[in-house]
Steps between C-alpha positions, in 0.01 A plus 500: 500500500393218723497211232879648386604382863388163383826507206793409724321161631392449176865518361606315765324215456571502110842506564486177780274389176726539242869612546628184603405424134587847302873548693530218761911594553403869560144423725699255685784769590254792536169366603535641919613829359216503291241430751647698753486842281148438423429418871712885575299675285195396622612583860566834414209573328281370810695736732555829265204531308244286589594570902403141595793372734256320690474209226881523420505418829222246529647318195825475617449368802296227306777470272772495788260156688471366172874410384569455880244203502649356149844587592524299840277204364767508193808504695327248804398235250834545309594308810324222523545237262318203460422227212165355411534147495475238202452557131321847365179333347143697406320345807818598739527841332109549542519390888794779555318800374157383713786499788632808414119662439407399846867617691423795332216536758753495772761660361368737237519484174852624471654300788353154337638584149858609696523217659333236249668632132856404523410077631220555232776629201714230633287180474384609195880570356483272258196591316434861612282698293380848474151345622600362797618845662161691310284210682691556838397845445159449441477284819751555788536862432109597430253294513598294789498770758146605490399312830617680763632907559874353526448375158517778241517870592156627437330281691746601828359876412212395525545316832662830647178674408270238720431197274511256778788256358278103472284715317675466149569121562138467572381720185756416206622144583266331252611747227866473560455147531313482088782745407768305623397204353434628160835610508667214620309256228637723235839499649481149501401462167779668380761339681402179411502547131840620533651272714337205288624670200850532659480142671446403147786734320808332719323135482551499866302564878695865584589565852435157562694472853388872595673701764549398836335728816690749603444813743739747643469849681209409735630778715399757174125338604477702795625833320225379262262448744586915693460657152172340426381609843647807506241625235244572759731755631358811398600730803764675524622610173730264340544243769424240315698580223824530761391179641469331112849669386631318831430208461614487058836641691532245776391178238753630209775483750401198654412281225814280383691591139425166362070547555533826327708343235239167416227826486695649271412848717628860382287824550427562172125381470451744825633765325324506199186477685581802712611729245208445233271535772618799661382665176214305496369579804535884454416508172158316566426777796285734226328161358387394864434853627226529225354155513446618885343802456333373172386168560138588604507719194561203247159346482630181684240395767408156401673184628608434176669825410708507847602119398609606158649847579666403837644190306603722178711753737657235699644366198675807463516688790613362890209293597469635849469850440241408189288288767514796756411720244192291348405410870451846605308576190277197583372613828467861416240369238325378812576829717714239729879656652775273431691667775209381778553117588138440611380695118751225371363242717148599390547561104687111498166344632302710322697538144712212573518415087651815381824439765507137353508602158781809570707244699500204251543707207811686708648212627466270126522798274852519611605226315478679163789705448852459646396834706154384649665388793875562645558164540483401117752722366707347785456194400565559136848694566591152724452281193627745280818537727557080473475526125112418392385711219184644596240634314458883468251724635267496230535158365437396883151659490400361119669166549436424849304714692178571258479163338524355868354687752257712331263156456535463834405841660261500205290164696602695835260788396265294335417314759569702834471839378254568202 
């Protein structure tokens, strides 16, 4: 009975996976209906048979912060608009996304890739590529944020439950740092075979003269600036959502026709990501509710295991929950109470590799799906939305994401956490 609960996530995901494929007219015009009747009957079998309101309740309040968050930093960066000076070359491409990987320290992962992906698209317009936006996602909306608890999601969690915050900097900054740069080689790589090969194609430099520098809405800064702060509202209830919803209202209205127009800015990558992930988000309640009770139960206590297993569920569950989850399970292992700030405070000195090895795998393992992290299906609806063909869930992971990041987490363990 348990593992059946599993089956709705499971089909959701499938579907994400292949319907744009099978019937992309009829996914396209049913796709929110879809996910929302999944999401409804796993609602009502949490509060008439299994008589669990409390994580209906738990989860939608997650649910509710999370598009709140992606909504506001959507609609706030839909207002500012800003070009990237001179020509789109590998070693200018290459500096953005280190840019973008460390503002994603400030801003979190999903207010970097807001703000960065349309001057990114756009200096890139005449030579964009599927790998360009895949990269940016490997980077600016993963990988980059694992330096401080603003960055990524998980590692805030983990801050709330008494991780002091320099501590991460101080622990993973060398390992974000070889990660980062592996990536960016690659990327580099790439792009400069193509744009040699297309250099070489039209006989002529391309984008020669480049775009001038441009910025406008540095008013939608400061709404920018109260969202990202108003994260570490957590009292009362909701708050900080009012205060995020607020400020998306007051920058839509403000922000001139003509800024919205050169961003080419509708709602509709916002609302794909908030109806799929309704469902996924309920549908994923039985799959974390067991990996929470069963964790301790699944033979992992090594550092390798919670690397491996922390970084396999990430991939396709919500990485915070996954690194609560695998957190908790760590320090029961070691009789330690997650819920105690001095316990925390004593199992990070003490055990200090095991929350390294959950974080980096949580924060990196992200990048491996389209649903690792909420910023990356974001990010592929935006460049999806201005026309670029991107590659589907499963060719993502077998075209991109193994052949490219699995080397690297591969080394990561190797050398860090065998």
């Amino acid at each position: 009975m348990e593992f059946l609960l599993f089956i709705p996530f499971i089909v959701l995901l499938l579907s994400i996976a292949f319907m744009p494929f099978i019937a992309p007219t009829l996914w396209h015009k049913h796709y929110g209906k879809f996910s929302i009747t999944l999401a409804l009957f796993m609602i009502l079998f949490y509060l008439l048979v299994l008589k669990k309101s409390e994580d209906v309740i738990r989860t939608a309040e997650e649910y509710i912060s999370f598009i709140c968050l992606l909504g506001s930093l959507y609609t706030v960066s839909g207002g500012i608009y800003f070009t990237i000076k001179g020509r789109a070359t590998p070693f200018k491409n290459a500096l953005t996304l280190f840019f973008g990987s460390v503002m994603a320290n400030f801003f979190g992962t999903t207010g970097a890739a807001m703000l960065l992906i349309r001057p990114y698209i756009n200096s890139n317009k005449n030579r964009l590529k599927p790998y360009h936006i895949i990269f940016f996602i490997f980077t600016v909306c993963n990988t980059g944020g694992a330096l401080t608890p603003i960055g990524d999601p998980p590692l805030f969690l983990g801050y709330l439950k008494g991780i002091p915050f320099f501590w991460i900097i101080g622990n993973l900054y060398y390992i974000w740092f070889f990660a980062l740069f592996y990536i960016l080689l690659v990327f580099y790589i790439i792009d400069k075979i193509n744009y040699e090969k297309l250099r070489k194609d039209t006989r002529e430099r391309i984008e020669e003269k480049g775009e001038d520098f441009e910025f406008r809405g540095l008013y939608n800064v400061i709404f920018l600036l109260i969202i990202i702060a108003s994260v570490f509202i957590t009292k009362p209830l909701f708050v900080r959502e009012a205060l995020m919803i607020s400020c998306a209202v007051a920058s839509y209205k403000l922000t001139p026709v003509e800024v919205h127009r050169k961003n080419k800015f509708n709602f509709e990558p916002i609302k794909e990501v908030a109806l799929l992930f309704i469902g996924i988000f309920m549908t994923m309640m039985p799959v974390l509710g067991y990996l929470s009770v069963n964790a301790e139960n699944l033979g992992i206590d090594t550092v390798t295991e919670f690397y491996w297993y922390s970084g396999f569920f990430t991939s396709f569950l919500d990485n915070a929950p996954t690194y609560l989850n695998f957190l908790t399970a760590e320090m029961g292992l070691m009789h330690f109470n997650i819920n105690n700030p001095n316990e925390v405070l004593l199992f990070i000195d003490k055990y200090k590799i095991f929350v390294i090895a959950i974080s980096v795998s949580s924060v990196f393992f992200g990048a491996m799906t389209y649903i690792g992290n909420g910023p990356n299906f974001m990010v592929k609806s935006i460049a999806e939305n201005k026309g670029i063909k991107m590659p589907g869930f499963f060719p993502y992971i077998y075209k991109y994401s193994l052949p490219i990041l699995i080397p690297a987490f591969f080394v990561i363990w190797y050398i860090f956490f065998r």
